[in-house]
LUMBA-771504 format. One record per residue: x, y, z of N, C-alpha, C in turn; residue in one letter; chain. Coordinates in nm, 4 decimals. Each point is the difference from the previous one (the first is absolute). Example, Ala and Ser with C-alpha at 12.3 -4.5 7.8 and 13.67 -1.06 7.14 Angstrom:
{{1.3190, -0.5690, 0.7800}, {-0.0890, 0.1190, 0.0000}, {0.0900, 0.1200, 0.0000}, "A", "A"},
{{-0.0350, 0.1050, -0.0720}, {0.0820, 0.1190, 0.0060}, {-0.0770, 0.1090, 0.0730}, "S", "A"},
This chain:
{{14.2540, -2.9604, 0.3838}, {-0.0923, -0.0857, -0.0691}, {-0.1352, 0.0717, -0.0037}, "X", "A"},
{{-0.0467, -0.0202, -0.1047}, {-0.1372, 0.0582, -0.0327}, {-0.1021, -0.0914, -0.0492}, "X", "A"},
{{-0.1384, -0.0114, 0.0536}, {-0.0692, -0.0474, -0.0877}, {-0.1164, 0.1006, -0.0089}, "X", "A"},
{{-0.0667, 0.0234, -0.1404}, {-0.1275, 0.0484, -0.0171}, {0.0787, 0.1297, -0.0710}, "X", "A"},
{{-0.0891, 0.0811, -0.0829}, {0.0684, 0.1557, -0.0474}, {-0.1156, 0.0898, 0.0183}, "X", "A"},
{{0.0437, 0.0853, 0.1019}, {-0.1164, 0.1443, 0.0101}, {0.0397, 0.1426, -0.1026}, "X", "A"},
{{-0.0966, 0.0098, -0.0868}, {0.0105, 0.0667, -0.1036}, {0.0605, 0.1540, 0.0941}, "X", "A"},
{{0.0242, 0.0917, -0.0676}, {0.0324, 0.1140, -0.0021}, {0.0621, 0.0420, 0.1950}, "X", "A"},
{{0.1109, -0.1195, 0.0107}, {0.0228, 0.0088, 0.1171}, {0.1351, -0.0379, -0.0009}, "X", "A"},
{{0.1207, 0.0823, 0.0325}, {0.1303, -0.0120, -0.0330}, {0.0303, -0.0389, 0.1499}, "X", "A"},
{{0.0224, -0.0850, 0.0329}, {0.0684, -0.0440, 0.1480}, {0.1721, 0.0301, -0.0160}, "X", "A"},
{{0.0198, -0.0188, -0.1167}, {0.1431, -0.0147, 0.0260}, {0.0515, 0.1511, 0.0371}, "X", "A"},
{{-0.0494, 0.0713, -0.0691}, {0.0282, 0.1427, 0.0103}, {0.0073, 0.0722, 0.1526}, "X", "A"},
{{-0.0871, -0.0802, 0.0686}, {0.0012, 0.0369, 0.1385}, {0.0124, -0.1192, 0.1050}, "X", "A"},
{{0.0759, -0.0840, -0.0682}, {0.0434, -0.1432, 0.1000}, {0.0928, 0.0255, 0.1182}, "X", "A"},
{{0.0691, 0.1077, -0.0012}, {0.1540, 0.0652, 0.0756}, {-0.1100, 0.0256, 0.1297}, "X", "A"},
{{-0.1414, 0.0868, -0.0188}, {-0.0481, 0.0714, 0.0922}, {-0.0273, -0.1402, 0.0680}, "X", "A"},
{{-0.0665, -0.0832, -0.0744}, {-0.0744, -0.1444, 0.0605}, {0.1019, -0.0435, 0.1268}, "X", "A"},
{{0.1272, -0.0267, -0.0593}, {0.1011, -0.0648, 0.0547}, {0.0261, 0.0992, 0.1169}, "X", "A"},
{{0.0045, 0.1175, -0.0079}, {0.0804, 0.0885, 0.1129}, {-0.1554, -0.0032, 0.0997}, "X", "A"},
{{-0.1388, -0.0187, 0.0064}, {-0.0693, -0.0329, 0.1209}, {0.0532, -0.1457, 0.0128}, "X", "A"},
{{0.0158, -0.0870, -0.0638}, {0.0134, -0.1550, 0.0392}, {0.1077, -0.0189, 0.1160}, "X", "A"},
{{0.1185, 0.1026, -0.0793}, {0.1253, -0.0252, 0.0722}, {-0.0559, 0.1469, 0.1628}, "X", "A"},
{{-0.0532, 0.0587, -0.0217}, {-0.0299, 0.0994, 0.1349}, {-0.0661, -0.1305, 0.1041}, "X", "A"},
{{-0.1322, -0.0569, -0.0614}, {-0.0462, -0.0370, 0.0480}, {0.0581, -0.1203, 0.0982}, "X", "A"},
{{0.1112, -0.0663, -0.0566}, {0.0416, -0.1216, 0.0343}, {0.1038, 0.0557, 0.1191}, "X", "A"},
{{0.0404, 0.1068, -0.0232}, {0.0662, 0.0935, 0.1169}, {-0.0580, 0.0045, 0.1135}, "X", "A"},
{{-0.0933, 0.0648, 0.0153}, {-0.1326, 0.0241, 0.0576}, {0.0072, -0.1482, 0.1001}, "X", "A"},
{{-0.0391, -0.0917, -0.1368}, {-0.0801, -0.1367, 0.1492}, {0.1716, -0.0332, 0.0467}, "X", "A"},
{{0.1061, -0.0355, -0.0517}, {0.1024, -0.0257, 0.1083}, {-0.0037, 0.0988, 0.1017}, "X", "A"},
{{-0.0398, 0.1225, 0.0040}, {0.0276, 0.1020, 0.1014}, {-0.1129, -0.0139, 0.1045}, "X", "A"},
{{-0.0922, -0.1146, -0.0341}, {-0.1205, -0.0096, 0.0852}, {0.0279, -0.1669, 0.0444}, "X", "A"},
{{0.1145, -0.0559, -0.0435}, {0.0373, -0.1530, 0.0251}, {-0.1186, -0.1110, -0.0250}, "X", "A"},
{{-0.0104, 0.0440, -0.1451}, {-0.0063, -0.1022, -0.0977}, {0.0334, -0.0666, -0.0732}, "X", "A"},
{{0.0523, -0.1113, 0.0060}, {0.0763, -0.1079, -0.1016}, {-0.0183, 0.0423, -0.1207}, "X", "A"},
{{-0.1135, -0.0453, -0.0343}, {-0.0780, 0.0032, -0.1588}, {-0.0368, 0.0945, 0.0507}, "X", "A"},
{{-0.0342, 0.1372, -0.1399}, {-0.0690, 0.0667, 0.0454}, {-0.1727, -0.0417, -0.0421}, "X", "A"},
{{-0.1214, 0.0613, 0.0573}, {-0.0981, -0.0247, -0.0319}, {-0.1596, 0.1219, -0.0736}, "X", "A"},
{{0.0987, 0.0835, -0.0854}, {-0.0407, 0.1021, -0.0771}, {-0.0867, -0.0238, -0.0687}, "X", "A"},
{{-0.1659, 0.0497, 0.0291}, {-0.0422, 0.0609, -0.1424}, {-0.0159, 0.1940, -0.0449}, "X", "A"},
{{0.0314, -0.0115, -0.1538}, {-0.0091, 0.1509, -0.0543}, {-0.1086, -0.0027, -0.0342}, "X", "A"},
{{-0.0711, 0.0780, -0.0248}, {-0.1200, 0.0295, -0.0665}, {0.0229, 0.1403, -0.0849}, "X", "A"},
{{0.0008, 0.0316, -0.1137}, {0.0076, 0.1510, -0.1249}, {-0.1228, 0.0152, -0.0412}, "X", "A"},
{{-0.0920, 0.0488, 0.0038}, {-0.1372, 0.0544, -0.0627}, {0.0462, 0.1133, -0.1229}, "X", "A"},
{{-0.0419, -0.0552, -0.1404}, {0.0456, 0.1031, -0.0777}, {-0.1630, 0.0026, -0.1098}, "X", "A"},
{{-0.0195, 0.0701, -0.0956}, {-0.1004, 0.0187, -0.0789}, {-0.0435, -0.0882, -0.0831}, "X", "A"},
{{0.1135, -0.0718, -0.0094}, {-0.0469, -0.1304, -0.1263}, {0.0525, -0.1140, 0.0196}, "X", "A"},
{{0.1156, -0.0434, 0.1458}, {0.0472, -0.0963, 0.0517}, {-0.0270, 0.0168, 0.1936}, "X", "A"},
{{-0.0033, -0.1212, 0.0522}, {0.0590, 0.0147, 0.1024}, {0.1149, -0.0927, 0.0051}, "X", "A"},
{{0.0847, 0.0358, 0.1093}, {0.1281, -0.0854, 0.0011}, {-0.0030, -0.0607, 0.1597}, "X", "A"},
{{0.0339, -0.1762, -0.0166}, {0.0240, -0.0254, 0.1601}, {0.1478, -0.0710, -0.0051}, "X", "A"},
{{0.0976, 0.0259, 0.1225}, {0.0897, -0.0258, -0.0044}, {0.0133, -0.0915, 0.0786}, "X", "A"},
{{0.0802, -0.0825, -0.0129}, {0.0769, -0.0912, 0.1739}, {0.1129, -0.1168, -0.0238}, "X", "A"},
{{0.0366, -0.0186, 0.1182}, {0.1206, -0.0161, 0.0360}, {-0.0100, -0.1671, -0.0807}, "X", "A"},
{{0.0920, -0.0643, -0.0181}, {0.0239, -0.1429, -0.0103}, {0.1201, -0.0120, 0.0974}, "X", "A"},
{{0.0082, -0.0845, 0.0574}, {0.1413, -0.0350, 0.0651}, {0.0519, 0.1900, 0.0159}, "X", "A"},
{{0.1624, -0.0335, 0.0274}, {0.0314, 0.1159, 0.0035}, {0.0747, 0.1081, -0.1388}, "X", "A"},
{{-0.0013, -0.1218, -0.1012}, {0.0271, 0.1000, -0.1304}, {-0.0779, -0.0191, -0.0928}, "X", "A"},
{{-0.1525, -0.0437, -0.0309}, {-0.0646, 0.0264, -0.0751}, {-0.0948, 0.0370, 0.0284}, "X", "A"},
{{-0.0557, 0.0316, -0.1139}, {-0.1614, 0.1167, 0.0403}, {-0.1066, -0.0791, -0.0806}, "X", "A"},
{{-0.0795, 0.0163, 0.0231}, {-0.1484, -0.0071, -0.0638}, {-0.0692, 0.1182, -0.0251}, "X", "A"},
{{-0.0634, 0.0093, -0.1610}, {-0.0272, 0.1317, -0.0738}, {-0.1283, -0.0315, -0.0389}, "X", "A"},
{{-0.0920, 0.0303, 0.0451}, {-0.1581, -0.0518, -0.0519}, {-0.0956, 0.1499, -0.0388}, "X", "A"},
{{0.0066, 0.0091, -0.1656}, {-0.0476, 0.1257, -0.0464}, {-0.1663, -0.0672, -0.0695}, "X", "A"},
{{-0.0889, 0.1033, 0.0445}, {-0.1365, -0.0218, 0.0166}, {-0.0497, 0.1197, -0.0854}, "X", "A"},
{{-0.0767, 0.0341, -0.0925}, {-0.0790, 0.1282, 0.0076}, {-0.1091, 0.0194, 0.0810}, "X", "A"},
{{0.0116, 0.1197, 0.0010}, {-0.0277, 0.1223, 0.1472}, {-0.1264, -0.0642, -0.0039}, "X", "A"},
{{-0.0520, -0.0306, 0.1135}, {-0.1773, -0.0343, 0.0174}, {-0.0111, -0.1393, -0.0111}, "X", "A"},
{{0.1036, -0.0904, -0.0718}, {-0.0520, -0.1500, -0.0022}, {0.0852, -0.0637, 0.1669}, "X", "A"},
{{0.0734, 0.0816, 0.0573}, {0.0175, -0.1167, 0.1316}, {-0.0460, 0.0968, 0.1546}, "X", "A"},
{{-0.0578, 0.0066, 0.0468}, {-0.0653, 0.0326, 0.1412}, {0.1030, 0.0232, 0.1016}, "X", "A"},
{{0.0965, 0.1119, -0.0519}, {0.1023, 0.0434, 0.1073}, {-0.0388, -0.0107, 0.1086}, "X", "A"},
{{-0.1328, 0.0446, 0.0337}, {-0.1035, 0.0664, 0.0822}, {0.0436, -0.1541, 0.1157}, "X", "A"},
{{-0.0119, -0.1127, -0.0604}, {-0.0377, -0.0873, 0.0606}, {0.1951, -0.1003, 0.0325}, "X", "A"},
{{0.1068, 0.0902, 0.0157}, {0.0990, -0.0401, 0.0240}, {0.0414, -0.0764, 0.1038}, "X", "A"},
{{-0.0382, -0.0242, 0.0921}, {0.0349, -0.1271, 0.0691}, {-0.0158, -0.1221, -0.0385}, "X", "A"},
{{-0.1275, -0.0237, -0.0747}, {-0.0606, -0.1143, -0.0781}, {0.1323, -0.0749, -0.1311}, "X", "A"},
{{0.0300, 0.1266, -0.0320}, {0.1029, 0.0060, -0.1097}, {0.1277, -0.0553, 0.0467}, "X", "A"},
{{-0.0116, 0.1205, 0.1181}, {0.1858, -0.0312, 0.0769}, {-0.0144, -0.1513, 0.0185}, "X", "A"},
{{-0.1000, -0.0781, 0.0239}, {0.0158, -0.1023, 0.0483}, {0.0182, -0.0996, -0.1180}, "X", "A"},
{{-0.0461, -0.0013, -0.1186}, {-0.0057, -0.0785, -0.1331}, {0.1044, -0.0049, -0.0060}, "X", "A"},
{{0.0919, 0.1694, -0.0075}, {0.1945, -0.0042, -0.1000}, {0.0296, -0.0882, 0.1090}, "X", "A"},
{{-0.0348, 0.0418, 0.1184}, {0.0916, -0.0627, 0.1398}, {0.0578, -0.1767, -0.0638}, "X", "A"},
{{-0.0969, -0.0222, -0.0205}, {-0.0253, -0.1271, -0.0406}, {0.0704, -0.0476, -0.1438}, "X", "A"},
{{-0.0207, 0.0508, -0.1284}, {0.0532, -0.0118, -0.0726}, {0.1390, 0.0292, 0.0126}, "X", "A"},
{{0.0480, 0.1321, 0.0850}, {0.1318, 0.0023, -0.0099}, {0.0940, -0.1519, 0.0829}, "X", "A"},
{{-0.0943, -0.0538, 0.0909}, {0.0523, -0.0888, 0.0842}, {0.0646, -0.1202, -0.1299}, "X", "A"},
{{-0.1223, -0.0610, -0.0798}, {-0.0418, -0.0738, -0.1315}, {0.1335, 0.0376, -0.0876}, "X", "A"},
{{0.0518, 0.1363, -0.0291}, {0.0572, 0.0192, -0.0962}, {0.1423, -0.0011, 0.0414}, "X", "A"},
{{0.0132, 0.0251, 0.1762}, {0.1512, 0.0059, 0.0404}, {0.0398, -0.1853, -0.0184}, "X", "A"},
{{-0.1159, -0.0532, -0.0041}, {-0.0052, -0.1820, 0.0852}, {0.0448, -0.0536, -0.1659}, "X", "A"},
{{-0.0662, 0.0808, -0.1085}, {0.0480, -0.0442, -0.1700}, {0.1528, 0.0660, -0.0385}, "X", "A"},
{{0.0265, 0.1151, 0.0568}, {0.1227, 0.0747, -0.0199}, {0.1204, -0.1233, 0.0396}, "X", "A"},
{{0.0073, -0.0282, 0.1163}, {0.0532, -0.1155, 0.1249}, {0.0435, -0.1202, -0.1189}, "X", "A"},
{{-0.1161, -0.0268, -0.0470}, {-0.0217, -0.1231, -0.0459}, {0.0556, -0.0075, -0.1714}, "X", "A"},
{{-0.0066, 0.1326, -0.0339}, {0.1133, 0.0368, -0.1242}, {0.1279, -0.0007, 0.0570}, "X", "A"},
{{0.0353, 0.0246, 0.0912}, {0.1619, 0.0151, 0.0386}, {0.0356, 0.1219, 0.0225}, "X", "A"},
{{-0.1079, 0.1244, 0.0140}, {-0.0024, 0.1312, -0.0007}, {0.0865, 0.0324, 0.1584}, "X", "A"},
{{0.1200, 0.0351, 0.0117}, {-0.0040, 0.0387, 0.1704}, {-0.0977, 0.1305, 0.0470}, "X", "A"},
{{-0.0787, -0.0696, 0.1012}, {-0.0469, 0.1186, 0.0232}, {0.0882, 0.0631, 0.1386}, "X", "A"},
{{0.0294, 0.1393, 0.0182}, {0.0495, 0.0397, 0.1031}, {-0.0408, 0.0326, 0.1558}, "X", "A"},
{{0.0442, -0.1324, 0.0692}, {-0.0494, 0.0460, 0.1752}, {0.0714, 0.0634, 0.0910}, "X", "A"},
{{-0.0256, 0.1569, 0.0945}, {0.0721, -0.0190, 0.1066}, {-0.0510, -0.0805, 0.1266}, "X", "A"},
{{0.1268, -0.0793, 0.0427}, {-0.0448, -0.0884, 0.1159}, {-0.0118, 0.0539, 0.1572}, "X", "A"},
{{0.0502, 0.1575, -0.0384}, {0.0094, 0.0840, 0.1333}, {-0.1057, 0.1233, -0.0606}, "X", "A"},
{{-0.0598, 0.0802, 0.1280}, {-0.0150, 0.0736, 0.0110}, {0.0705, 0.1318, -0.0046}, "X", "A"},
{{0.0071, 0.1262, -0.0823}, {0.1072, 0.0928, -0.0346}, {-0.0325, 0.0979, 0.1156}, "X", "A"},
{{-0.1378, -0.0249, 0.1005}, {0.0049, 0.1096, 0.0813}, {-0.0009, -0.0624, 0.1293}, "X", "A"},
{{0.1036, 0.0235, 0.0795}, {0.0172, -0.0954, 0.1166}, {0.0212, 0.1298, 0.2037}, "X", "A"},
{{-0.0636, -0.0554, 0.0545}, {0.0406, 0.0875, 0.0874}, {0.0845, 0.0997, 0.0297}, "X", "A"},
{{0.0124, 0.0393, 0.0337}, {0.1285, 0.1809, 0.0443}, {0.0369, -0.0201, 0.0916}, "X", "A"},
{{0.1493, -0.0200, 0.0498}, {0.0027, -0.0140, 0.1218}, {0.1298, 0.1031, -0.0413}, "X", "A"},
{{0.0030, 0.1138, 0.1299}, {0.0669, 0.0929, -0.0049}, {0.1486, -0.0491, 0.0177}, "X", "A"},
{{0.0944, 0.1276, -0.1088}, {0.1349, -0.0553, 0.0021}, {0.1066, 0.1130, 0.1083}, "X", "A"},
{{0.0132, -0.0453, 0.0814}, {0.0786, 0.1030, 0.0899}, {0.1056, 0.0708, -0.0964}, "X", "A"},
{{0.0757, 0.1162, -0.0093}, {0.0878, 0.1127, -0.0738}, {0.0913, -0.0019, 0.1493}, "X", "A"},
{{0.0851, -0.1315, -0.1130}, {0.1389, 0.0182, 0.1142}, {0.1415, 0.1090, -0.0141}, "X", "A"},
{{-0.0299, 0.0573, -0.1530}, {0.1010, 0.1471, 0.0457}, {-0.0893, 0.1287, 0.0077}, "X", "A"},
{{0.0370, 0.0326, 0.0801}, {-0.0769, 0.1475, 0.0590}, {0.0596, 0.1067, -0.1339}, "X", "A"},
{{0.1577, -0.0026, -0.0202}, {-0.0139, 0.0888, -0.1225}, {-0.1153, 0.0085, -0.1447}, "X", "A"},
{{-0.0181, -0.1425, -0.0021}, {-0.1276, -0.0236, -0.0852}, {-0.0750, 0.0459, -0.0011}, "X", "A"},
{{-0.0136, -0.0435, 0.1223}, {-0.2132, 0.0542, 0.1077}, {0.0169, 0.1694, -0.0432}, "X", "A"},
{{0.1411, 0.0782, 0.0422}, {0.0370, 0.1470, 0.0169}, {-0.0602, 0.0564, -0.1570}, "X", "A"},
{{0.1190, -0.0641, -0.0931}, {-0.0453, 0.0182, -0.0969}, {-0.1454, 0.0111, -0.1161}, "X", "A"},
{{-0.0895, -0.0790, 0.0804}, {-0.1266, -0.0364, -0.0737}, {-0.0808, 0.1563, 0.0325}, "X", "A"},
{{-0.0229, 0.0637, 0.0862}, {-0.0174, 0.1125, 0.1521}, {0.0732, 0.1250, -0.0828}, "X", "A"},
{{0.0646, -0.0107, -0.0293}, {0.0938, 0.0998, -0.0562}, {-0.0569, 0.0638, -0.1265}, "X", "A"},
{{-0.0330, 0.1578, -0.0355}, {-0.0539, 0.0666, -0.0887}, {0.1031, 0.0526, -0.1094}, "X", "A"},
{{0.0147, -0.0708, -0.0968}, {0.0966, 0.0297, -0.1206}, {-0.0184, 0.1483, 0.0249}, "X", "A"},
{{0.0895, 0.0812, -0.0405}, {0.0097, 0.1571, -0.0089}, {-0.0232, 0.0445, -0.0972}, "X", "A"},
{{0.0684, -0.0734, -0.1062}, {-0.0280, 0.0322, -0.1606}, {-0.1217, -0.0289, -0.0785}, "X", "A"},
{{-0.0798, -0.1458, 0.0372}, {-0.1396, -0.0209, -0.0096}, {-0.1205, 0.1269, 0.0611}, "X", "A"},
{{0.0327, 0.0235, 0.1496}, {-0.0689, 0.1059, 0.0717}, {-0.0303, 0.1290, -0.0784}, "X", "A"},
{{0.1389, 0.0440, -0.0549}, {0.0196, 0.0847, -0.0842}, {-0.0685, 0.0002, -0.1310}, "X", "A"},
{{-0.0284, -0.0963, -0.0627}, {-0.0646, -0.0076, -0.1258}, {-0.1778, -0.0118, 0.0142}, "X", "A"},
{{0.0044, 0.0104, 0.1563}, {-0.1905, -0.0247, 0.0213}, {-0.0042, 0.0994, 0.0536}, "X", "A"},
{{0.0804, 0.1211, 0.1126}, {-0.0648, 0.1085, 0.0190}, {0.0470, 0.1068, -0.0965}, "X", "A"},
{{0.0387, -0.0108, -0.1435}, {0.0075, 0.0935, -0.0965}, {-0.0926, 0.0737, 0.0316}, "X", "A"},
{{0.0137, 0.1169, -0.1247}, {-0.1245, 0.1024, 0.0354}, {-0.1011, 0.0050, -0.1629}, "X", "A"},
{{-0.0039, -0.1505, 0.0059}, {-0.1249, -0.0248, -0.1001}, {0.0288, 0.0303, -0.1098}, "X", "A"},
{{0.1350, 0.0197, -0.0773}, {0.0497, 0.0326, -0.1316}, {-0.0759, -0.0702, -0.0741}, "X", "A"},
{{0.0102, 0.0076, -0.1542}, {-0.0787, -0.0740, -0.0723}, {0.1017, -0.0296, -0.1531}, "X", "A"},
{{-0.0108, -0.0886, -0.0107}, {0.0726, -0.0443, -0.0697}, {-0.0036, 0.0601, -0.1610}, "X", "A"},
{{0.1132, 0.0026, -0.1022}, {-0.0539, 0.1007, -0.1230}, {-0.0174, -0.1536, -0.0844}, "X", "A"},
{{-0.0747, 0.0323, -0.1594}, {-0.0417, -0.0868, -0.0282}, {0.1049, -0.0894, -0.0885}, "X", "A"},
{{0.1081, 0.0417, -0.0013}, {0.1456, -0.0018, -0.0475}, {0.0701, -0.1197, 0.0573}, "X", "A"},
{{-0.0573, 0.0389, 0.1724}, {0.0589, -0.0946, 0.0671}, {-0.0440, -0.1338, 0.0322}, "X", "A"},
{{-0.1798, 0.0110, -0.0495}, {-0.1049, -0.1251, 0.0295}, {0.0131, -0.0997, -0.1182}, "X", "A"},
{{0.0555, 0.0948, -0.1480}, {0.0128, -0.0953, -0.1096}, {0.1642, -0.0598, 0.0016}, "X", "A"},
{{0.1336, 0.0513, 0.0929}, {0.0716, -0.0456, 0.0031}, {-0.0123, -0.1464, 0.1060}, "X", "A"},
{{-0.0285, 0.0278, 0.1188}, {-0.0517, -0.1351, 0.0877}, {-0.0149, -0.1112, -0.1348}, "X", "A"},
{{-0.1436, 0.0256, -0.0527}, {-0.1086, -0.1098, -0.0643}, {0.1531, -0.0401, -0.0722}, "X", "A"},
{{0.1453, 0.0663, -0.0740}, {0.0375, -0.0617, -0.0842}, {0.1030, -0.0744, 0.0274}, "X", "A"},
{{0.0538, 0.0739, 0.1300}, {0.0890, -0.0851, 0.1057}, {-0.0911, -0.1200, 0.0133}, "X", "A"},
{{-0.0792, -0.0236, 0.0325}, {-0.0898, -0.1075, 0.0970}, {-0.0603, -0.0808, -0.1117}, "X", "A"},
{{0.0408, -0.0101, -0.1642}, {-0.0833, -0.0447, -0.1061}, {0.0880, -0.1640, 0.0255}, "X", "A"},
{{-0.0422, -0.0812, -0.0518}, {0.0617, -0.1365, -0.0279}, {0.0942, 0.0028, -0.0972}, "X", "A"},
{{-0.0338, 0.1184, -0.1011}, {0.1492, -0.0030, -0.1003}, {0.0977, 0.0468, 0.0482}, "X", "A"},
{{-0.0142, 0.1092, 0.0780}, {0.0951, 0.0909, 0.0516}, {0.0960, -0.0686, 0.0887}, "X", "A"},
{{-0.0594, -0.1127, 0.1339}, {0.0536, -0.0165, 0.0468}, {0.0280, -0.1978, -0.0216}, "X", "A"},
{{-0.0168, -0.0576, -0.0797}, {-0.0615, -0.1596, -0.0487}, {-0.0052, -0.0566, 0.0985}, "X", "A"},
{{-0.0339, 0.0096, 0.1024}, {-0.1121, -0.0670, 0.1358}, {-0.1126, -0.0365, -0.0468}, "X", "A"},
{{-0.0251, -0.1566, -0.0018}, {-0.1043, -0.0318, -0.0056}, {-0.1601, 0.0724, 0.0756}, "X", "A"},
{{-0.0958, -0.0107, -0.0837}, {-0.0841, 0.0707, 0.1178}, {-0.0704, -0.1287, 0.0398}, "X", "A"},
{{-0.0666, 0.0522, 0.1232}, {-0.1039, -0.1558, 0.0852}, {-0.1281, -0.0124, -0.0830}, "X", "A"},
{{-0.0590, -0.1408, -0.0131}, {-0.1037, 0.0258, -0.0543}, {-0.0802, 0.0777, 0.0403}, "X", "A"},
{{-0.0167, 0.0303, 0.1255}, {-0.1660, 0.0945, 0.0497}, {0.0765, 0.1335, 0.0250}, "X", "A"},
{{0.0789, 0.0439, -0.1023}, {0.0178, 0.1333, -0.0175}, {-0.0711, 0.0662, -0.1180}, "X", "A"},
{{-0.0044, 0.0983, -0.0269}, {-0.0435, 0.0804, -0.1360}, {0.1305, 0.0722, -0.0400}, "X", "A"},
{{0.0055, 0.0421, -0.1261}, {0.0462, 0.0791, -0.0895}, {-0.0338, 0.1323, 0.0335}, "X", "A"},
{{0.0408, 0.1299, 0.0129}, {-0.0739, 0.0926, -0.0096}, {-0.0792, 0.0450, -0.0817}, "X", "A"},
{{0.0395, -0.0577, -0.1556}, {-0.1654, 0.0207, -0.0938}, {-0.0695, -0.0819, 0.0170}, "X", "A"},
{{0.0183, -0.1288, 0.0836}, {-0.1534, -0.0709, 0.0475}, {-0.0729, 0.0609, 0.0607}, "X", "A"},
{{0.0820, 0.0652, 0.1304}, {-0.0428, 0.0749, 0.0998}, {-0.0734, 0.1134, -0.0203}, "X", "A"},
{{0.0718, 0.0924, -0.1049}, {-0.1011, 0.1332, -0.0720}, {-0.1144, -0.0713, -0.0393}, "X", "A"},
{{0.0066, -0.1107, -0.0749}, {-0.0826, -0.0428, -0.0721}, {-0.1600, -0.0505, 0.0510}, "X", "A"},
{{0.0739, -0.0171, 0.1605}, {-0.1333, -0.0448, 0.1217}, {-0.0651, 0.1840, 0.0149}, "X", "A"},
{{0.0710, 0.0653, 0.0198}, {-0.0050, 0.1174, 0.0481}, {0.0870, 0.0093, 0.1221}, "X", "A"},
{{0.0628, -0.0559, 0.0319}, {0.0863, 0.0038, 0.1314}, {0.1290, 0.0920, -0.0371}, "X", "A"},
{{-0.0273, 0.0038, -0.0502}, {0.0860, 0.1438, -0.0630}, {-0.0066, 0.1008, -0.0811}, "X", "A"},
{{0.0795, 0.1433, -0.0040}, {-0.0689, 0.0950, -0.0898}, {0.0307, 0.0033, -0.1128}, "X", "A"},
{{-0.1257, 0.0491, -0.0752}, {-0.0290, -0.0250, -0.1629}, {0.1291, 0.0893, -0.0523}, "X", "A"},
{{0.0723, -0.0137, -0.0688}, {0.0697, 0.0673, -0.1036}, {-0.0217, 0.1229, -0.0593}, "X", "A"},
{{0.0550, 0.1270, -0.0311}, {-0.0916, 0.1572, -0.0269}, {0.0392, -0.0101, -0.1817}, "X", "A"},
């Protein structure tokens, strides 16, 4: 849902990135044993800023400002307004029939050590593959470039139709970051 239109500003085009901090983030507070999580983003860009945050546990709040009209500077003041509105908007969501999603447990719960009742196990874990060993004290061969473009085509999604994960790249995304080498 959208309301308002910010000229020369394509959100959709980069909504995937939006979503993949939302969904990190929401990772994050269960791993810190938080129900709800309680996120704000803040993006400083040249002609927008962007603030993000959590609603319940599957919606977000997207509040786009140009750069200079809201007082990042002054973010607690702020954190505390969405705090509030998001409370307002989960309490109207509710009240549409929206489920919002709760965990009623905590996902990070004490450690209490698990004794290793077969020793072949325990033996096994201790134990230095020979053939792995072998492939790390090589003597620094280097691979030809024959063999780096066969990998990429073994390892492509067509090649092999394995879905890929979302927070993977493509390798021409990846060139495309520079995380890989340019093409001759």
């Amino acid at each position: 849902m959208q309301a308002g239109d910010i000229q020369q500003l394509d959100l959709g085009a980069e909504i995937s990135s939006l979503l993949a901090v939302f969904g990190a983030g929401h990772k994050i507070s269960r791993l810190l044993g938080t129900s709800i999580p309680d996120n704000l983003y803040t993006f400083r860009g040249n002609k927008h800023d962007l603030i993000m945050t959590h609603v319940g546990e599957s919606h977000a709040l997207l509040i786009v400002t140009a750069t200079g009209s809201t007082a990042l500077d002054r973010i607690e003041q702020m954190n505390q307004v969405i705090r509030k509105g998001t409370l307002d908007l989960q309490a109207t969501l509710s009240d549409m029939g929206v489920t919002l999603i709760t965990y009623e447990e905590s996902v990070v719960s004490e450690t209490d050590e698990v004794p290793i009742e077969d020793e072949a196990f325990e033996e096994a874990i201790v134990e230095v593959d020979e053939a792995l060993d072998a492939l790390f004290s090589g003597g620094g061969e280097t691979l030809a470039e024959t063999d780096l473009d066969s990998f990429w085509e073994v390892a492509s999604i067509e090649d092999t139709g394995i879905f890929a994960s979302s927070d993977a790249l493509s390798y021409e995304q990846a060139r495309q970051l520079g995380l890989a080498p340019e093409e001759d």
